[in-house]
C-alpha positions as CSV (number, residue, x, y, z in Angstrom):
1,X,-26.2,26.3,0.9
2,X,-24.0,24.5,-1.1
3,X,-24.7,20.3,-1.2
4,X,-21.7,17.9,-1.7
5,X,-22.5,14.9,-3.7
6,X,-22.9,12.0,-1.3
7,X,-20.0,9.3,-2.1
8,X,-21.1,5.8,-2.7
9,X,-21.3,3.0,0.2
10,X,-18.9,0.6,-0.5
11,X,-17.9,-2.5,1.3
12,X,-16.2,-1.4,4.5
13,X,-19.5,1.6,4.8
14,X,-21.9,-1.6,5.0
15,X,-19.6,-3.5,7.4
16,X,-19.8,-0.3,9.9
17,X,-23.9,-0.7,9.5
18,X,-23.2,-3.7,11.4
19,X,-25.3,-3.7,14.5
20,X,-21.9,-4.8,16.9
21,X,-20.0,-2.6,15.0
22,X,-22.4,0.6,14.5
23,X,-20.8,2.5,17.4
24,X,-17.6,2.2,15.6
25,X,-18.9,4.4,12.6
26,X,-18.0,8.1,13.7
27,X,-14.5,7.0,14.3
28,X,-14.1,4.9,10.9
29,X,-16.3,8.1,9.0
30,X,-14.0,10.6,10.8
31,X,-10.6,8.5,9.6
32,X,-11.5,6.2,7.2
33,X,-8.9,7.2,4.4
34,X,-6.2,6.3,7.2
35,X,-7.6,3.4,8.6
36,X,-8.4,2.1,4.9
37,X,-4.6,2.5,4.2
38,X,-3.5,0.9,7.3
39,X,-6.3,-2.2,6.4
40,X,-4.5,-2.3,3.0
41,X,-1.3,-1.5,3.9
42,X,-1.0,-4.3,6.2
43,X,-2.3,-6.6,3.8
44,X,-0.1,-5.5,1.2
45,X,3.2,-5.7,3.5
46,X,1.6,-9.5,4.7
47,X,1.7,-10.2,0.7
48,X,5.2,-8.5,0.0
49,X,6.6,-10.3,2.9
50,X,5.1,-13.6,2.8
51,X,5.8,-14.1,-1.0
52,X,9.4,-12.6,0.2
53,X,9.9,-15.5,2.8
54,X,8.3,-18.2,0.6
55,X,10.7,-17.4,-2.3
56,X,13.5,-17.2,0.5
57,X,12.9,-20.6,1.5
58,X,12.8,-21.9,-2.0
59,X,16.2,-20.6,-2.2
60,X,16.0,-17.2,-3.9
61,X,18.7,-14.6,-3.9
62,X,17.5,-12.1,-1.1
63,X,17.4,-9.0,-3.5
64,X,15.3,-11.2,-6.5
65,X,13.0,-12.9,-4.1
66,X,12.3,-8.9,-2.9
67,X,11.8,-7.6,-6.2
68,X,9.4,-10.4,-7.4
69,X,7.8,-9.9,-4.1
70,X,7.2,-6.1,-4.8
71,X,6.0,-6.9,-8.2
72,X,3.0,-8.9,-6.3
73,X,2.2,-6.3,-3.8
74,X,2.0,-3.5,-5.6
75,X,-0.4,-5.0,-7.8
76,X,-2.5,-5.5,-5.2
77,X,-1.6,-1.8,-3.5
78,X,-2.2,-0.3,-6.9
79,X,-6.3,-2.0,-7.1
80,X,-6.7,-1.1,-3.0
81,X,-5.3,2.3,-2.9
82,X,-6.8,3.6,-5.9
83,X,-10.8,1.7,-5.5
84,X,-11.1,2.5,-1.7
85,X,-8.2,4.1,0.0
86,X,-8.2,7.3,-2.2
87,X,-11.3,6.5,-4.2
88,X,-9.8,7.5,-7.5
89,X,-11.8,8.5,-9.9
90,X,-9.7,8.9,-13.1
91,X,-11.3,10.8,-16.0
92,X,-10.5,8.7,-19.3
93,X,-7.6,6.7,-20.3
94,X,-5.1,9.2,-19.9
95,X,-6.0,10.1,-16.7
96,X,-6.1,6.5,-15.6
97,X,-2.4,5.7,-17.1
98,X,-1.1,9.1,-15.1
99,X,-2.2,8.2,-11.9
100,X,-0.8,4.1,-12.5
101,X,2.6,5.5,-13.9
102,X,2.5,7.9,-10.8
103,X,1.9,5.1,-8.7
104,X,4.3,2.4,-9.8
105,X,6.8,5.3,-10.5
106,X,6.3,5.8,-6.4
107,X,6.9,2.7,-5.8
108,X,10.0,2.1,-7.6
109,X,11.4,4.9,-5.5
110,X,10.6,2.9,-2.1
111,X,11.6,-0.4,-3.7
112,X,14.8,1.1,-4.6
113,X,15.2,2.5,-0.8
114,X,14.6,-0.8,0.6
115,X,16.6,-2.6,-1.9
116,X,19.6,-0.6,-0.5
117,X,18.4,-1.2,3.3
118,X,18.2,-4.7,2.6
119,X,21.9,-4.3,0.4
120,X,23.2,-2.8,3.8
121,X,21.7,-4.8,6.5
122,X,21.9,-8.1,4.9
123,X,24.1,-9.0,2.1
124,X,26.8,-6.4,3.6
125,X,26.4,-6.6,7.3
126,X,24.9,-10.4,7.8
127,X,21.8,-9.1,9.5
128,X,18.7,-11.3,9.3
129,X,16.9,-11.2,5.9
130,X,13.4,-11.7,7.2
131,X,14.0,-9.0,10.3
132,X,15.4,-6.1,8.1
133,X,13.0,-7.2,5.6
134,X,9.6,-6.3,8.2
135,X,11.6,-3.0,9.4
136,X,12.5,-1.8,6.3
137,X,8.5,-2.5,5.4
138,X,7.8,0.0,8.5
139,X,9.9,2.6,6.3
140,X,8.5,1.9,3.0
141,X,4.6,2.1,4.1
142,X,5.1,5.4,5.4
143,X,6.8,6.7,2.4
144,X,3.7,5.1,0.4
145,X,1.0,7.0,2.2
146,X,3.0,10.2,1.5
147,X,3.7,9.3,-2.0
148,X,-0.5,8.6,-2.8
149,X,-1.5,10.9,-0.6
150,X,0.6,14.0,-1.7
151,X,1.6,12.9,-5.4
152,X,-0.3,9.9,-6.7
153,X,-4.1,10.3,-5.6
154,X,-4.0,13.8,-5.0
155,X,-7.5,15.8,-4.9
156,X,-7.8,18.4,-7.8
């Protein structure tokens, strides 16, 4: 019988422990990677379109306020995806720098799409910055998960 190396409990394993939260655990074991990236992924659009509306209310040009705005998230995708989403586990520094160049090299590719949805919608058609701006995150999310799952974080 072959025995595959346990992974280690991290923060979200110890929440499940919970006693109100316990029964829970099967589900969140079964599709953790999923739920993880919707946890993140939520939190990651909040932060992409939060700093997006601040910097839209301080007067920034719609397509700079999303680009500084996707600068912020993906930092913060980048640390979530990698530690506990995929639990990447890169061997040495050349590993590591693949997988981050894969990553932001992803991103850039849905940045770029919803640059030109938010070209379309709102600087061509008039269309309400902040309403294209959370469809166009529905887009961009999926393409993410794809991206990491298939491309970026991909299991050897």
């Amino acid at each position: 019988m072959v025995f595959m190396k346990e992974r280690k409990k991290d923060l979200f394993d110890r929440i499940m422990e919970r006693p109100g939260l316990r029964v829970f655990e099967p589900f969140y074991q079964k599709h953790r990677e999923v739920l993880l990236y919707l946890l993140f992924g939520g939190l990651t659009t909040f932060i992409s379109i939060g700093s997006y509306g601040y910097l839209i209310w301080l007067g920034v040009e719609p397509l700079l306020a999303n680009v500084i705005s996707w600068i912020l998230a993906v930092l913060f995708a980048y640390v979530t995806n990698s530690t506990w989403v995929f639990e990447a586990r890169p061997q040495g520094w050349g590993e590591r720098c693949r997988q981050i160049f894969s990553f932001y090299g992803g991103r850039v590719a849905t940045l770029l799409l919803e640059e030109a949805i938010l070209l379309l919608f709102v600087e061509l058609l008039g269309w309400n910055a902040m309403l294209v701006k959370v469809a166009g995150q529905v887009l961009v999310v999926a393409a993410n998960y794809i991206i990491s799952k298939l491309w970026v974080f991909r299991k050897k």
